[in-house]
C-alpha positions, 0 to 999 in steps of 0.5 A: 143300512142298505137292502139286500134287494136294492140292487143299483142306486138310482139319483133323486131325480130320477127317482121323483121322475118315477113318481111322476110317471106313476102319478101320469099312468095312474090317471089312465088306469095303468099301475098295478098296485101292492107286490102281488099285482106286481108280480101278476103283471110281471109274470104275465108281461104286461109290466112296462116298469116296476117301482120298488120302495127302498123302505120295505120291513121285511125285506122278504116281501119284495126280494124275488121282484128284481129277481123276477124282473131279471128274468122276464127281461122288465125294468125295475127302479127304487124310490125312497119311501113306500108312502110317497109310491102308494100316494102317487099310485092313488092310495091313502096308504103306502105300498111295497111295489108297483107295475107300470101297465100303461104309460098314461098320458105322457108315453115320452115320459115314460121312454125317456125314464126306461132308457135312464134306468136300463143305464143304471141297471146291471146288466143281468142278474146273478140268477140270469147269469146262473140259467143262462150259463147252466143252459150253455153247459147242458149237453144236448141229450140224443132222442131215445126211441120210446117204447110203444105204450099204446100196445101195452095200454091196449092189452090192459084193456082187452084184458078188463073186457075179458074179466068184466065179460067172465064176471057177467057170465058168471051164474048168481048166487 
């Protein structure tokens, strides 16, 4: 049965090319490993790539990624097994997704890889598609002259002042 979040099916050899590329930026430092260093990467434009296992229970875990992808413009692929992502990432234990960083040592590798799966990928997803329409139709709002705040924050102080004043000058009992 297929994921829900699995968007595009991506060919064998493409998908063990990833894991070679993983493998390479591992050895540079460059792979963000697990969903939330994922996602970190993402949000903050540092991902060059996101890998996501297409065996994640439960799917939850991993859906707002190709989503988040979509949006700030990333690539993002599949492979087959968690456990063969985490042991090229350089764990002893699977993980869900992982971010590219930086290509390590084979950056043509890398190039080549990102123009395969951009050819695989839809060309927006649905939640881009939506934002993009729902900016398109949003009428240009006229400027409204704002009232002056400052006068009316002005008066509030002058006010304390006078109460605070009266309060000192008040006789003690």
């Amino acid at each position: 049965m297929a994921k829900s979040y699995v968007k595009f099916e991506v060919p064998g050899p493409i998908k063990d090319k990833t894991l070679e590329v993983v493998e390479a930026a591992k050895g540079a430092g460059g792979v963000r490993k697990g969903t939330n260093e994922a996602t970190k990467a993402i949000e903050r434009g540092e991902a060059k790539i996101v890998v996501i296992a297409e065996d994640v229970e439960p799917e939850e875990i991993v859906m707002h990624i190709p989503i988040l992808c979509g949006e700030k413009n990333v690539p993002y692929t599949y492979v087959a097994e968690k456990v063969a992502l985490g042991k090229a990432a350089g764990l002893s234990v699977g993980t869900a997704a992982v971010a590219v960083t930086k290509a390590g040592s084979d950056e043509n590798a890398l190039r080549d890889l990102l123009v395969k799966i951009r050819e695989l990928q839809p060309s927006a997803t649905p939640a881009v598609k939506k934002v993009e329409k729902a900016e398109a139709e949003k009428p240009e709002k006229a400027a409204k002259p704002k009232k002056a705040p400052a006068a009316k924050k002005k008066e509030t102080v002058e006010k304390k002042e006078v109460e605070g004043k009266e309060a000192a000058e008040a006789p003690k009992a």
